[in-house]
C-alpha positions in Angstrom: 0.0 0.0 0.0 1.3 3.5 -1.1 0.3 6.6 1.0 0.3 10.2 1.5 -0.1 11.5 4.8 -1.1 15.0 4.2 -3.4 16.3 1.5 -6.1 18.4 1.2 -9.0 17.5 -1.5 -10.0 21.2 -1.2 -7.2 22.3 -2.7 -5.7 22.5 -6.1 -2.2 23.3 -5.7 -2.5 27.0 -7.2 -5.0 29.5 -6.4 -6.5 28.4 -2.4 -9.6 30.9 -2.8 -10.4 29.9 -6.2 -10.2 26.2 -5.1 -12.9 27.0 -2.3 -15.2 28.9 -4.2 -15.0 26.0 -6.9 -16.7 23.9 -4.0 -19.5 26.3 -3.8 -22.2 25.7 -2.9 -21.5 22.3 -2.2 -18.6 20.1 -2.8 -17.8 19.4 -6.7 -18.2 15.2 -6.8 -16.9 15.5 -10.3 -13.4 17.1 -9.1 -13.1 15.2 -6.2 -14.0 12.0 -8.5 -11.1 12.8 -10.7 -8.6 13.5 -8.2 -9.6 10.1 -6.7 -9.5 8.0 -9.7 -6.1 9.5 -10.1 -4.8 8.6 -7.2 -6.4 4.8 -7.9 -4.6 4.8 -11.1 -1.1 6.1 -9.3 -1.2 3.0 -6.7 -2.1 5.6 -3.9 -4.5 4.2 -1.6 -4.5 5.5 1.7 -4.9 9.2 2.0 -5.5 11.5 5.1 -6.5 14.7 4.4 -5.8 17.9 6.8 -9.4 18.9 6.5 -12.0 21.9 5.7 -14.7 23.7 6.9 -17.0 23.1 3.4 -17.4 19.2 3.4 -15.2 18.5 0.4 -13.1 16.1 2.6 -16.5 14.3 4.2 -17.5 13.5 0.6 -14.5 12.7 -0.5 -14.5 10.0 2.0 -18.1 9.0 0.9 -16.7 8.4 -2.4 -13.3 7.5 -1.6 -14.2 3.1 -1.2 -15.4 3.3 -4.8 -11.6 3.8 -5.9 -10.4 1.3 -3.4 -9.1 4.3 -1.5 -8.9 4.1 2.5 -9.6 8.2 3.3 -8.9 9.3 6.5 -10.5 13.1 7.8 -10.6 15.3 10.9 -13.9 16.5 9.0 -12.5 19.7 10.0 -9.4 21.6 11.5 -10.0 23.4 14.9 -8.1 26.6 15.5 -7.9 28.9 18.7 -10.6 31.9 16.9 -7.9 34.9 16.6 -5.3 32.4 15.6 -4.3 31.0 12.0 -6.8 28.9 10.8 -9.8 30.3 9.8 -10.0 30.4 6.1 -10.2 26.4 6.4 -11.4 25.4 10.1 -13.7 25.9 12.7 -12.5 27.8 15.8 -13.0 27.8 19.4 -12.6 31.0 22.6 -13.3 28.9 25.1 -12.9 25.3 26.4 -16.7 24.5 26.1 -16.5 25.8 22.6 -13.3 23.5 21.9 -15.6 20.6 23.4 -18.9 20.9 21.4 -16.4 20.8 18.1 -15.1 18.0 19.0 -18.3 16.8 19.2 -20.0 17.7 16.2 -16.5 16.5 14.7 -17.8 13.3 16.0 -21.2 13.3 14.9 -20.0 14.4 11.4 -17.6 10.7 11.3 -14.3 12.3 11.8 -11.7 9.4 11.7 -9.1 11.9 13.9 -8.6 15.6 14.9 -6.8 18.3 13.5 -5.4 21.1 15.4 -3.7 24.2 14.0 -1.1 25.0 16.9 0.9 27.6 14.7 1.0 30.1 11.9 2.7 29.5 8.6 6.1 29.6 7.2 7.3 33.0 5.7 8.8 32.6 2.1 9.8 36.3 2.3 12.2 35.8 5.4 13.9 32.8 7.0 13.2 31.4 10.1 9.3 33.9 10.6 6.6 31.9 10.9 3.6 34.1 9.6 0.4 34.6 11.4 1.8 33.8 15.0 -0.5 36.1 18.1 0.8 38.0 20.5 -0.3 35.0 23.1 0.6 31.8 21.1 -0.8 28.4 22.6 0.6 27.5 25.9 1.9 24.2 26.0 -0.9 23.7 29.0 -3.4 24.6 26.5 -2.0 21.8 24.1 -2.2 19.5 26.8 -5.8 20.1 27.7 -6.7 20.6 24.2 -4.9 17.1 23.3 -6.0 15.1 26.2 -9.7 15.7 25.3 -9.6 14.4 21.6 -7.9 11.2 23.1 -10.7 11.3 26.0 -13.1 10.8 23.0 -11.0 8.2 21.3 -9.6 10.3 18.6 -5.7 10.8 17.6 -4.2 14.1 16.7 -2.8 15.8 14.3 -0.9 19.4 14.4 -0.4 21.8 12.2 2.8 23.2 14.1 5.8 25.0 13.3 8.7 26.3 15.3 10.7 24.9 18.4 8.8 25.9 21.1 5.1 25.0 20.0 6.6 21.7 18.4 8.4 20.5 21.7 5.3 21.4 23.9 3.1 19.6 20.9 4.9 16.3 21.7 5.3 16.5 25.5 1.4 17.2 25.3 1.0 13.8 23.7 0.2 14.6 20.4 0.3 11.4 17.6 1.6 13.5 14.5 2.9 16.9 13.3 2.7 18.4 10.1 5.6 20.7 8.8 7.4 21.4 11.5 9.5 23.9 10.5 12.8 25.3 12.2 13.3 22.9 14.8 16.1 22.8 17.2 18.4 20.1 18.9 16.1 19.6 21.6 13.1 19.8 19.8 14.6 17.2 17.5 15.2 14.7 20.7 11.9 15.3 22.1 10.1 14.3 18.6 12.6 11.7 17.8 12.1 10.2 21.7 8.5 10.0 21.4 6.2 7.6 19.1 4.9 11.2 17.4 5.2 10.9 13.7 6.6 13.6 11.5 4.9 14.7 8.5 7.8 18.0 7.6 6.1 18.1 3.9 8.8 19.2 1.7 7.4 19.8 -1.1 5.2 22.9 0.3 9.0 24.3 0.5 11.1 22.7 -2.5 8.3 23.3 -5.0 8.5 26.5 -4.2 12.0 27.0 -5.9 11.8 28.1 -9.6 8.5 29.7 -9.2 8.8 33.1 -8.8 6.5 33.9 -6.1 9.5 33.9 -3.6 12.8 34.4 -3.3 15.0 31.5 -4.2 17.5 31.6 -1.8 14.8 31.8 1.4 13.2 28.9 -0.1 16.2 26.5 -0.2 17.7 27.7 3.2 14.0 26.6 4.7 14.4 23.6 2.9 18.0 22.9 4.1 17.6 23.5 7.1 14.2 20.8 7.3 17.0 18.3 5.6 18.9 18.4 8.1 16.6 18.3 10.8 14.7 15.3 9.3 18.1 13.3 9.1 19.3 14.1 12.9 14.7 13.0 14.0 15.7 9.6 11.5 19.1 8.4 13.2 17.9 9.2 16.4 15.0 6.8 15.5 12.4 8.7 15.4 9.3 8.8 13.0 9.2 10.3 9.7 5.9 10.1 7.2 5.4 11.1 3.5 2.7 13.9 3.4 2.7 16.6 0.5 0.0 19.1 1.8 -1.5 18.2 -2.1 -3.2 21.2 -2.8 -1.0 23.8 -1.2 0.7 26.0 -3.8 2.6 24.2 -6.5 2.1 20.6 -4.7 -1.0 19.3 -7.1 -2.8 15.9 -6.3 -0.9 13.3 -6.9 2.1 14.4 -8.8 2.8 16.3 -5.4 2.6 12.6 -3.9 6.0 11.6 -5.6 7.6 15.0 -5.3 7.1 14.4 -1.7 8.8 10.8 -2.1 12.0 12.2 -4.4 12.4 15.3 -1.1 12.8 12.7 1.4 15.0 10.1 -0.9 17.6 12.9 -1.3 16.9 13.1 2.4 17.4 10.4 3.7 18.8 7.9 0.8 19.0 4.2 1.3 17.2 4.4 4.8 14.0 5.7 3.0 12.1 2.9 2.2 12.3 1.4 6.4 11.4 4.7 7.6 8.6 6.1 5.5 7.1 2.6 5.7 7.3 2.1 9.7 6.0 5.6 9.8 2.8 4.5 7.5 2.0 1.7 9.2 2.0 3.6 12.7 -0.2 6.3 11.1 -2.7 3.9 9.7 -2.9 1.8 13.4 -3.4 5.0 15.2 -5.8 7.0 12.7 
């Protein structure tokens, strides 16, 4: 079985608010049809999508068993309201808030739950991680917020980047983080000690090089820098999983799938195959 860990049906891999209002009013079967028959065709056939707000990931998995697919969802990401997140999740103020979307997450036949911890990489300027408040998630909060997906059964899944909120992600229990970005030595221990599973999605970073919308040299130093952070989580035996955020800018469905592969074979050469497959199989036990 050949997997990617990280996509999102909602997107196309170009323009994000043309791909959303594409899925308006409802989600477009015939798209999401095409993408999945795609990935049939391409051997890919275990997905787990990040999530959305407008249902295209819920149908996706309605349709997903007629291409032999097993699709995995959160239904929805669940951001802190007044932190990143909001053009594609639901958000919460307060705990009771947090607990009646984990709820309706339930009801809606999410598989597992995605939380956005952090903002997003900035393309402009190395090591700035965009759309970061003033009062970031406290790794207390993480706990809490973590503790009460598992109460209900669920794993979790965290969009995170930076040291700080990556290390308290992992003490907090979390089962896998997505991107990851600018890690440190001890971040690096505390993921690779742990049985959280890494999902750094390269290609959101070396696809970017080429295009124009950034500058070159920002683009490969994030991406050097996530080499070589990858490589010290992998020999200290921790977990590392092939996700390619398909749909974020220049990663499309599928062919984003084996850009994500060739990243993390000039990552992390002969030891690849081991590690992206132990990494799979722990993703598909736990979500």
């Amino acid at each position: 079985m050949f997997a990617d860990l990280h996509i999102h049906m909602l997107l196309s891999g170009s323009d994000w608010k043309a791909a959303i209002a594409g899925h308006q009013p409802h989600p477009d079967d015939t798209l999401i049809k095409e993408r999945l028959s795609a990935y049939e065709s391409a051997g890919i056939s275990y997905l787990r999508d990040g999530g959305d707000r407008f249902g295209v990931c819920l149908r996706a998995k309605e349709l997903a068993p007629e291409y032999g697919i097993i699709y995995r969802t959160p239904a929805f990401p669940i951001y802190k309201k007044g932190h990143y997140g909001s053009f594609i999740g639901r958000g919460w103020s307060d705990f009771a808030e947090y607990r009646a979307l984990l709820a309706e997450a339930q009801a809606r036949g999410a598989d597992f739950i995605k939380l956005m911890i952090s903002g997003l990489m900035d393309f402009d300027h190395y090591g700035v991680i965009t759309g970061q408040p003033e009062e970031p998630l406290t790794g207390a909060e993480m706990h809490d917020l973590i503790a009460a997906a598992h109460d209900l059964g669920f794993a979790v899944m965290a969009h995170c980047n930076g040291a700080e909120a990556v290390k308290n992600a992992v003490l907090a229990g979390v089962d896998s983080i997505e991107h990851g970005a600018y890690l440190d030595d001890e971040a690096c221990h505390i993921l690779a000690e742990s049985d959280t599973v890494w999902v750094p999605t390269l290609s959101t970073i070396g696809n970017l090089i080429g295009s124009g919308r950034f500058p070159d040299d920002v683009a490969e130093r994030i991406l050097r820098s996530a080499q070589e952070n990858i490589r010290k989580v992998a020999n200290l035996g921790g977990h590392i999983g092939l996700g390619c955020d398909a749909g974020a800018f220049r990663v499309p469905h599928v062919e984003g799938t084996f850009s994500e592969e060739k990243w993390l074979r000039e990552t992390l050469g002969d030891k690849t195959d081991a590690i992206l497959s132990a990494a799979e199989g722990q993703i598909q036990t736990k979500f």
